[in-house]
C-alpha positions as CSV (number, residue, x, y, z in Angstrom):
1,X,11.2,-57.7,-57.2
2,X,11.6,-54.5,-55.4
3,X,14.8,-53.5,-53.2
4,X,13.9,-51.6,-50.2
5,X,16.1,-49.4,-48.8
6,X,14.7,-47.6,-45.9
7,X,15.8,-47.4,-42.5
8,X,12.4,-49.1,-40.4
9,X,11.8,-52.5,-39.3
10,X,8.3,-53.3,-38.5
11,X,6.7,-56.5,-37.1
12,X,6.8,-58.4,-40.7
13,X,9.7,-57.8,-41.3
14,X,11.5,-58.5,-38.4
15,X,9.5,-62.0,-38.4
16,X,11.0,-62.4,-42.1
17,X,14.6,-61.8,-40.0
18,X,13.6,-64.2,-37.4
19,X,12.9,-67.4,-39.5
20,X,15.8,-66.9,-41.4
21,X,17.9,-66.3,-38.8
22,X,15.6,-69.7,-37.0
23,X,17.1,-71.7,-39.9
24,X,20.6,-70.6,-39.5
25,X,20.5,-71.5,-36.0
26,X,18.6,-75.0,-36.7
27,X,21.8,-75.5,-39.7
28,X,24.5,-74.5,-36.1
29,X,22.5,-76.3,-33.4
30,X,19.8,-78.1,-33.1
31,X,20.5,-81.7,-31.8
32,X,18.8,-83.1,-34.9
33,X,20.2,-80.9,-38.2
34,X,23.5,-79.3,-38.8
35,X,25.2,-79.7,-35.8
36,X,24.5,-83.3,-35.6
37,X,24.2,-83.5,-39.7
38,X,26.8,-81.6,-40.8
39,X,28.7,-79.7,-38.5
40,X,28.9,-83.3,-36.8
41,X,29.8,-84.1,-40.3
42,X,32.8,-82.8,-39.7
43,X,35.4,-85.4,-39.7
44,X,38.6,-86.4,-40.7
45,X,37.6,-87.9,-44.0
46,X,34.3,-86.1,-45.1
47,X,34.4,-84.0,-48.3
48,X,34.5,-80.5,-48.3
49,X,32.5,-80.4,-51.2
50,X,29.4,-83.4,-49.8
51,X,29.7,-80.8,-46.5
52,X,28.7,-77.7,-49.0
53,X,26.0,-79.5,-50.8
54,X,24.7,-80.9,-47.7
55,X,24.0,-77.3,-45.6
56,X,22.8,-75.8,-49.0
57,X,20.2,-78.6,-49.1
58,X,19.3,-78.7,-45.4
59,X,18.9,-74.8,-45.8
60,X,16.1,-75.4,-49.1
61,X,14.6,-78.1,-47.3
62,X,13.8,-75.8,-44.8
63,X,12.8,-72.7,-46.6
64,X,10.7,-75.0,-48.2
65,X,8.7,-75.2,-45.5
66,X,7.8,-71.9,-44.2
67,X,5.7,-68.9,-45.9
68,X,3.8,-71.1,-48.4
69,X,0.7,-69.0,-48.5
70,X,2.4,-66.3,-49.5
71,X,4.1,-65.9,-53.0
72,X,7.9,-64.7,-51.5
73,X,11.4,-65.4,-53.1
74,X,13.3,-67.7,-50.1
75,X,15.7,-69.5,-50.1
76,X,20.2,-69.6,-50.1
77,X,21.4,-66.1,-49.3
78,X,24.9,-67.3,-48.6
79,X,25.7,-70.3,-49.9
80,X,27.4,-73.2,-47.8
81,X,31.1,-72.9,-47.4
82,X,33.9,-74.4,-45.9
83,X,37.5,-73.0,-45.0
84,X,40.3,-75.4,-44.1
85,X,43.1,-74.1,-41.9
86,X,44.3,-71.4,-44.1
87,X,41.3,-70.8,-46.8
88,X,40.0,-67.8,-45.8
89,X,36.5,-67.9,-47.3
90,X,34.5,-68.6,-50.9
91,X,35.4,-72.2,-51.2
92,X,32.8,-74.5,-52.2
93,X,34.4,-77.1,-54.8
94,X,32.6,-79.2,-57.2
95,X,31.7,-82.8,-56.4
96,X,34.2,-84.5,-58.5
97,X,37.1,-82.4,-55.9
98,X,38.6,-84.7,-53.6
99,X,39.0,-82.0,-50.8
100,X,38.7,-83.8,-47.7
101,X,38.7,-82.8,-43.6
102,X,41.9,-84.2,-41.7
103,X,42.3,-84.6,-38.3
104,X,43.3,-81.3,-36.5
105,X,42.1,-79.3,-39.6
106,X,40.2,-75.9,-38.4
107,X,37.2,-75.7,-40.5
108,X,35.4,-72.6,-40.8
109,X,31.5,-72.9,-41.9
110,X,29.6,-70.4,-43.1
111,X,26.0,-70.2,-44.4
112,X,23.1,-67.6,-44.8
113,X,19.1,-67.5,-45.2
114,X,16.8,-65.4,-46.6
115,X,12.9,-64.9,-46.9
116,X,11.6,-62.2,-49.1
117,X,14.9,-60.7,-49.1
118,X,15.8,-60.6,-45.3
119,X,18.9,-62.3,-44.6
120,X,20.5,-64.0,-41.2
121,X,23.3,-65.4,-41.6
122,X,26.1,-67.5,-39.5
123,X,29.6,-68.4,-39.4
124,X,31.4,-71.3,-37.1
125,X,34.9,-72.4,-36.3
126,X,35.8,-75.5,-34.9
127,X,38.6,-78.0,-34.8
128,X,39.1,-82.1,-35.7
129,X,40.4,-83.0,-32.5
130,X,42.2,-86.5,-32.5
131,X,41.6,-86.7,-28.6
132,X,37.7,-85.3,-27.8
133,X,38.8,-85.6,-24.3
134,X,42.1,-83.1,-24.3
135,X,41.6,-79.5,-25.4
136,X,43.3,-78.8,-28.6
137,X,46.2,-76.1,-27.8
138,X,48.8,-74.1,-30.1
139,X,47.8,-71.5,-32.4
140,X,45.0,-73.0,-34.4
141,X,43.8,-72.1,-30.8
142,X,44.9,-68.6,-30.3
143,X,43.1,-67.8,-33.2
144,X,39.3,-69.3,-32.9
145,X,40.2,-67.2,-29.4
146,X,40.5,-64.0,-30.9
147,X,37.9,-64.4,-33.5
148,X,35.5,-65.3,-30.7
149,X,36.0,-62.4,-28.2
150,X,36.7,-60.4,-31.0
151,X,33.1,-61.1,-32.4
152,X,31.5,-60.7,-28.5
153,X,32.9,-57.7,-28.0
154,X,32.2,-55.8,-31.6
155,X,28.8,-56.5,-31.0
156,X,28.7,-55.1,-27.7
157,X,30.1,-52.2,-29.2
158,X,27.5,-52.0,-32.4
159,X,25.1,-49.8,-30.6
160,X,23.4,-47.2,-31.3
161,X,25.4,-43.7,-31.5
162,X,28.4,-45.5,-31.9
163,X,30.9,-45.6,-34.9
164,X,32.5,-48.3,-37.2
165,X,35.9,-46.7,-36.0
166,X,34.6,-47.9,-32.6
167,X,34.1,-51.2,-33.4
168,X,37.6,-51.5,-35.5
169,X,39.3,-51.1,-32.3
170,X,37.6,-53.5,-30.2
171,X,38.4,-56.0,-33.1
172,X,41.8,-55.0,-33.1
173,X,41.9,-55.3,-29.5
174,X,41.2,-58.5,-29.2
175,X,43.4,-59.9,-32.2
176,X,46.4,-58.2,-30.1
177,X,45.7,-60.4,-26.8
178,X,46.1,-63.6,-28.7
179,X,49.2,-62.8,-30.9
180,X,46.8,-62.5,-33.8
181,X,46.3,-60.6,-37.1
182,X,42.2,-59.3,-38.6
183,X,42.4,-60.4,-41.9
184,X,42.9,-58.0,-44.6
185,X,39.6,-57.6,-47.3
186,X,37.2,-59.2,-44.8
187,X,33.9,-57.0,-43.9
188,X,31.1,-56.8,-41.5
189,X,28.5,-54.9,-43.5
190,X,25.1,-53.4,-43.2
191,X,22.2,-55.7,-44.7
192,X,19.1,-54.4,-45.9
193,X,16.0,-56.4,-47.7
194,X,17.9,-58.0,-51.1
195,X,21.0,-56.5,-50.4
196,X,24.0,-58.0,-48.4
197,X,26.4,-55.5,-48.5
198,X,24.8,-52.2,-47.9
199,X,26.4,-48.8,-48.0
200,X,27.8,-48.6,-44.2
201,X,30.5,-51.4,-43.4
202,X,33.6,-52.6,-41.0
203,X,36.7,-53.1,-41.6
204,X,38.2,-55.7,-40.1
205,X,41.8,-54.1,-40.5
206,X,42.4,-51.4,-42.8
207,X,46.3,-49.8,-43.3
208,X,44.6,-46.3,-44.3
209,X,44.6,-44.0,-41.1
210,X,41.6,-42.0,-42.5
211,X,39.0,-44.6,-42.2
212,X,35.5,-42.7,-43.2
213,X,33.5,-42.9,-40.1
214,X,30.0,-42.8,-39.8
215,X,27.5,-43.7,-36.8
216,X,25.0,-46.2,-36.5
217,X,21.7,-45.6,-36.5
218,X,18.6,-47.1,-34.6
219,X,16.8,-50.5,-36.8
220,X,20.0,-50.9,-38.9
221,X,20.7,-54.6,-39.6
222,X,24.2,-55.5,-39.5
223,X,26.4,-59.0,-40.1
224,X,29.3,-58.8,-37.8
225,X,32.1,-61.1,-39.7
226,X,35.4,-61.5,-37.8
227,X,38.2,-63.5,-39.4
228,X,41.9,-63.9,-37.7
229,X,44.8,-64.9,-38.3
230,X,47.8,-66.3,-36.9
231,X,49.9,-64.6,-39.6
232,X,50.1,-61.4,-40.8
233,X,46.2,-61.4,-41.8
234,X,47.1,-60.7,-45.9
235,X,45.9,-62.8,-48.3
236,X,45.9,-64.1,-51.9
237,X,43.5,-65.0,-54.1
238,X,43.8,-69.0,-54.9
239,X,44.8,-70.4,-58.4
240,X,41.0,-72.0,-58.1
241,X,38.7,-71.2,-60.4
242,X,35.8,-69.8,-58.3
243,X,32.8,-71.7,-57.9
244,X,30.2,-69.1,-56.4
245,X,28.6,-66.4,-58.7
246,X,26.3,-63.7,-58.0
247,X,24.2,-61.8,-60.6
248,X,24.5,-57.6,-61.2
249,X,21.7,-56.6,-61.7
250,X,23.0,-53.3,-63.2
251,X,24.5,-54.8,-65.6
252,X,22.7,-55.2,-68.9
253,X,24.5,-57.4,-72.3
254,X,22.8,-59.0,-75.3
255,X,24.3,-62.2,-74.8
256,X,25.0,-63.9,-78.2
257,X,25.8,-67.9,-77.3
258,X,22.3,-70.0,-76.8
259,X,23.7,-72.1,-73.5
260,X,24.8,-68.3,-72.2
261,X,21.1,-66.9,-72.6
262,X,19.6,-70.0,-71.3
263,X,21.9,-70.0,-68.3
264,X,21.1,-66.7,-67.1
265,X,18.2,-67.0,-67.6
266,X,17.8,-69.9,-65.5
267,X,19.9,-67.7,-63.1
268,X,17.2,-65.5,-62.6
269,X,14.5,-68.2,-62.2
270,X,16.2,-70.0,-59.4
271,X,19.0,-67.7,-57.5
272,X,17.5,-64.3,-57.6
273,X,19.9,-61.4,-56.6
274,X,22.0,-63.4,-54.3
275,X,24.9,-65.4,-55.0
276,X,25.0,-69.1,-55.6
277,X,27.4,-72.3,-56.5
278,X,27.7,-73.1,-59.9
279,X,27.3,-76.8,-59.0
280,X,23.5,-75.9,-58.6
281,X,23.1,-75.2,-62.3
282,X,23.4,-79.2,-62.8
283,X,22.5,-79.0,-66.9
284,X,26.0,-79.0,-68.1
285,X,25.0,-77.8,-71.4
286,X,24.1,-74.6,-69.2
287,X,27.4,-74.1,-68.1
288,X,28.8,-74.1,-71.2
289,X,27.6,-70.1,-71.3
290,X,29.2,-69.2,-67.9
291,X,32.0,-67.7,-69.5
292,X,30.2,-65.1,-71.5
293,X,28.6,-63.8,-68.8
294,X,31.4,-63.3,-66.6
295,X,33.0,-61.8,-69.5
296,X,30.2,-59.0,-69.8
297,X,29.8,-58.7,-66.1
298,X,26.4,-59.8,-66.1
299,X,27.7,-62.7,-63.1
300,X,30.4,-61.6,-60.4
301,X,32.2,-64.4,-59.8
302,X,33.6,-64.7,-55.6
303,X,36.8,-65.3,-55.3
304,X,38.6,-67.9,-53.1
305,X,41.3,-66.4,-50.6
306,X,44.1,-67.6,-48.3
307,X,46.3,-66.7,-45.5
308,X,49.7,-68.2,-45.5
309,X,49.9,-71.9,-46.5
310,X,50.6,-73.2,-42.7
311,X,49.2,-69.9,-40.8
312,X,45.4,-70.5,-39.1
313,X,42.0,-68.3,-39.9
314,X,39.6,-68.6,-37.5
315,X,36.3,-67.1,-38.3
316,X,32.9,-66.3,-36.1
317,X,29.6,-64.3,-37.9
318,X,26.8,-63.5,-36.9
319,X,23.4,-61.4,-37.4
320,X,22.7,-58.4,-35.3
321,X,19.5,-55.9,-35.1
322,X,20.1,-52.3,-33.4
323,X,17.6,-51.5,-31.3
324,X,17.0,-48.5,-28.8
325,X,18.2,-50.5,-25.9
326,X,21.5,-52.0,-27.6
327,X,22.4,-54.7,-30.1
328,X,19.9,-57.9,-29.8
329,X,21.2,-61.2,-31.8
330,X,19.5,-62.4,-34.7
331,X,21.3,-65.2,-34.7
332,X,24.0,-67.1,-32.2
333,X,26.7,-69.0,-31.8
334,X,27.6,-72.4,-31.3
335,X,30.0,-73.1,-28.0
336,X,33.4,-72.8,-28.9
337,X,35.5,-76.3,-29.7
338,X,37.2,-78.0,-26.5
339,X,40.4,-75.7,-27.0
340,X,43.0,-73.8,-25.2
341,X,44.9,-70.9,-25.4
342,X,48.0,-69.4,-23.3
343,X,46.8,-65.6,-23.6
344,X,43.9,-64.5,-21.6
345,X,41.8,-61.1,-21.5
346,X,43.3,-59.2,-19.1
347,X,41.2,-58.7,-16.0
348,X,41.7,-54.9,-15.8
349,X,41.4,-53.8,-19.8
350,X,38.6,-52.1,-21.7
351,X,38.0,-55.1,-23.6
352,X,37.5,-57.4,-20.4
353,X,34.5,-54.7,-19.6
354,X,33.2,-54.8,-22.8
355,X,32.8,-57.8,-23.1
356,X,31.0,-58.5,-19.5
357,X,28.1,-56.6,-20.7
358,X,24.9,-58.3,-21.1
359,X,23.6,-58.7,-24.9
360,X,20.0,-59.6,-25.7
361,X,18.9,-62.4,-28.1
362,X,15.7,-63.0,-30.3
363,X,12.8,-65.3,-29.2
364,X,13.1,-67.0,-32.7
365,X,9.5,-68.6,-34.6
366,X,9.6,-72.7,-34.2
367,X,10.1,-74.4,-37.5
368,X,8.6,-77.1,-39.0
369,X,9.7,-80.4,-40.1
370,X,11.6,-79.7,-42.9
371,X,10.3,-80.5,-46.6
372,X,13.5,-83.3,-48.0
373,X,14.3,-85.4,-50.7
374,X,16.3,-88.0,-51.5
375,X,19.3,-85.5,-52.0
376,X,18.4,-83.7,-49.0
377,X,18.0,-86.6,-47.0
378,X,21.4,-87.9,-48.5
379,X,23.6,-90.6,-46.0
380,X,26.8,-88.4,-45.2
381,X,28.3,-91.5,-42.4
């Protein structure tokens, strides 16, 4: 497998971005997949855990199905997760968890693609409203607000010539309209074939005055991912052992237990560079060498965060392309959840302008009917 680093994007490529970021849409909102089949799933009762499984399945069933004549590595590039009310992101519990959805929980979801390496990925907020026909007010509100506008307008302001610095503000901008915190930690950050986190990324929030500032440059590939708070936007890592692993592949360790060796190797058979949920590896015997490789660093394992227990995280993500005439979406976003908040953008501000500028969006590649089986096809009502 080869990592490629440079800075162009030509036609193959950017067709690569476009079915990925085709199947993140189809897992947001097409009538007949996620947003019907699991964002629908949704619900005061559903499992957190059946909700993961599902959208990592969907997304396979999918990849499944495209670039068959060529031999290219496809597949999860984020697994599915879910965030409830104050779990900020990582959490994807194991089936035997009885995590369930209540009503008025916010749930954050949270997904990615690749194909040969080039990601699209897509976050969502929305709300369990006990009454569909009343909008759902208070701060649970406020802060799907902010993360929303604060999304729109960071994009609007990821353009060419530009700096991160730039888009800090905006963010911060719009977490001050709605009496909200960015939360501490979270990144948007440059992606590039293999790699998810590339060298150029953006704070959400930082304390240090000095931020290192650099511009962004034409056919860079970005994830914008905006999380806010209603609290103070710090968080803690939870007393839950984490469940998503991703491989380093500059690490290097002669592993000595048998179920350890045959793990990762499996690990690199299956999962590739990116990260995956343990609950994938379904040989038990196989996860009996986990451990060890944590241990040596040869798996990093994700950590799950959270805000405040009784504060809100809203979060919004999406995929973004730089082009010559301004940011173009990769992939989009879902309407917002019937809601409403007291704060508004003021009429006269910066960020009012900002974000009434126009913003471009991919003509993404149909897909076709998606390969399933009977675990893909699984009865979630």
């Amino acid at each position: 497998m080869e990592v490629v680093l440079q800075n162009t994007l030509d036609n193959v490529e950017l067709n690569k971005y476009q079915t990925a970021a085709a199947i993140c849409d189809d897992a947001f909102l097409s009538d007949i997949e996620v947003l019907k089949q699991v964002a629908g799933k949704v619900v005061a009762g559903a499992l957190v855990a059946d909700l993961c499984q599902f959208g990592d399945e969907l997304i396979l069933s999918y990849t499944n199905s495209v670039y068959n004549k060529q031999r290219v590595e496809k597949g999860i590039a984020v697994p599915t997760t879910i965030g409830v009310n104050n779990i900020v992101q990582n959490f994807s519990p194991l089936p035997a968890e009885p995590h369930t959805i209540n009503v008025g929980d916010l749930v954050k979801i949270e997904l990615g693609v690749h194909i040969d390496g080039y990601v699209a990925s897509s976050a969502h907020t929305t709300i369990v409203n006990p009454n569909p026909q009343a909008p759902v007010t208070g701060r649970a509100s406020d802060a799907i607000c902010a993360a929303y506008f604060g999304l729109e307008a960071a994009m609007r302001t990821l353009k060419v010539g530009n700096k991160n610095t730039d888009v800090m503000k905006v963010i911060s901008d719009a977490a001050a309209v709605f009496g909200c915190s960015p939360v501490e930690g979270t990144v948007s950050s440059q992606v590039k074939r293999f790699l998810l986190n590339g060298n150029k990324t953006i704070l959400n929030y930082s304390e240090e005055h000095n931020v290192e500032e650099y511009v962004f440059e034409e056919n860079e590939v970005y994830t914008l991912n905006i999380f806010m708070s209603t609290g103070e936007g710090k968080v803690n890592e939870l007393e839950h052992k984490p469940t998503i692993y991703q491989r380093d592949v500059n690490q290097s360790y002669s592993l000595k237990l048998k179920a350890a060796r045959a793990l990762f190797n499996h690990i690199n058979e299956t999962f590739s560079v990116f990260p995956f949920p343990i609950r994938m590896v379904e040989d038990a015997r196989l996860r009996l060498g986990l451990q060890e490789c944590v241990n040596h660093q040869l798996l990093t394992p994700y950590p799950i965060y959270t805000e405040k227990r009784g504060e809100y995280v809203a979060q919004f993500k999406l995929t973004v392309v730089l082009t010559p005439k301004g940011p173009q979406r990769l992939t989009s976003l879902p309407a917002l959840p019937y809601i409403h908040s007291d704060y508004t953008v003021p009429e006269n501000s910066e960020l009012k302008q900002i974000l009434a500028a126009p913003v471009k969006s991919y003509n993404l590649p149909p897909l076709p009917t998606p390969k399933t089986n009977d675990s893909s096809a699984m009865d979630m009502s």
